[in-house]
LOMITOR-931129 format. One record per residue (C-alpha): x, y, z. Coordinates in steps of 0.25 Angstrom, whole numbers, padded with zeros to 4 digits, always signed. Each point is the difference from the previous one (the first is absolute). Layout:
<midos>
XYZ ...
</midos>
This chain:
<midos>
+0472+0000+0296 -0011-0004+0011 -0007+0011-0004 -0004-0006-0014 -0008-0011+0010 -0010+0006+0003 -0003+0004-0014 +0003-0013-0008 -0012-0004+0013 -0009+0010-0004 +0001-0003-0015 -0004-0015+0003 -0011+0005+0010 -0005+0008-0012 -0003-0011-0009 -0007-0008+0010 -0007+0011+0004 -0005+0005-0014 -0004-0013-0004 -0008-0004+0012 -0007+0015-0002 -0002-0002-0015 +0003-0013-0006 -0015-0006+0005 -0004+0009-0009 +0007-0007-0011 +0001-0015+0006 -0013-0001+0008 -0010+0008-0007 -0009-0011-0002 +0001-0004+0016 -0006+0004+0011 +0002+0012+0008 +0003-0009+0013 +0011-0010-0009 +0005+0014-0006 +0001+0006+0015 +0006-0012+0006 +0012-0002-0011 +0004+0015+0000 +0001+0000+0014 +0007-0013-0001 +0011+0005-0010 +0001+0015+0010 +0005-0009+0011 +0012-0001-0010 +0001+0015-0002 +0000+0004+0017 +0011-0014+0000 +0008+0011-0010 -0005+0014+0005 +0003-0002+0014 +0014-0003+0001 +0000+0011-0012 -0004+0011+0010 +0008-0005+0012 +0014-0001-0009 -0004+0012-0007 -0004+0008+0012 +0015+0000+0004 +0005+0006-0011 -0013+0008-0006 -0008+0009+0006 -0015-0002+0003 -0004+0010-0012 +0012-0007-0007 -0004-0015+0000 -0016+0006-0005 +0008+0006-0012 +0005-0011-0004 -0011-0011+0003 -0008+0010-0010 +0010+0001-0011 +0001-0014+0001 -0015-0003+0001 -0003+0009-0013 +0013-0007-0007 -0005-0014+0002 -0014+0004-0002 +0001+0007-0013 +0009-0015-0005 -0012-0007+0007 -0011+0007-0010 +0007+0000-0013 +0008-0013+0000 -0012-0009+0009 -0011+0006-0001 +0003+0004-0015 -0005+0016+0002 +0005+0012-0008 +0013+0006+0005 -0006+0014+0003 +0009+0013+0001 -0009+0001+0014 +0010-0009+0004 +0014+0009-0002 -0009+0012+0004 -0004-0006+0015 +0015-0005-0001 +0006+0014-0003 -0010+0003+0011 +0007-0010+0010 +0013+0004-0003 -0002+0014+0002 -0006-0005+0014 +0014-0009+0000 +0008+0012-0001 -0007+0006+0012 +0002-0011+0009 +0014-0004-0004 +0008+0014-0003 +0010+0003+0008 +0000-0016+0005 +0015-0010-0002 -0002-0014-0001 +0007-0008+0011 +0013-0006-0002 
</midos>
């Protein structure tokens, strides 16, 4: 089950990266630009601390193509969480179509691949 590694990695790296994309938007809108850039790059040294090892672990069991799959599923997942529970937005049905889109892309990526024992 080392393969699950890399993705339990990525999900973490998603929510750091998510927030410290939007969450000024949220948190620091009164700030300024400068505090709003430092703090975001502050909170994305904790998504590279998740993503890197992420890639490296995945890259052993996932292709390339594979692991980009994933990290967009992912990154789509915890964003579509990210607006509707922080950011209190509208679920939108935008969100199941561009993720009917990525698993369609998924199937692409991924038919004929068996997980690692």
């Amino acid at each position: 089950m080392r393969w699950m590694t890399p993705i339990v990695l990525l999900i973490g790296s998603n929510l750091f990266m998510t927030y410290a994309w939007y969450g000024h938007l949220k948190d620091l809108k009164g700030k300024a630009v400068f505090i709003a850039i430092v703090v975001s790059w502050a909170v994305a040294f904790f998504e590279y601390c998740l993503q890197v090892p992420a890639n490296r672990i995945g890259f052993q069991f996932f292709s390339l193509a594979q692991l980009k799959i994933i990290q967009e599923i992912i990154t789509m997942t915890v964003f579509a969480v990210f607006c509707v529970v922080y950011m209190k937005m509208p679920l939108k049905l935008d969100f199941l179509w561009a993720g009917l889109c990525l698993l369609a892309a998924s199937y692409f990526m991924f038919r004929g691949f068996t997980l690692p024992s």
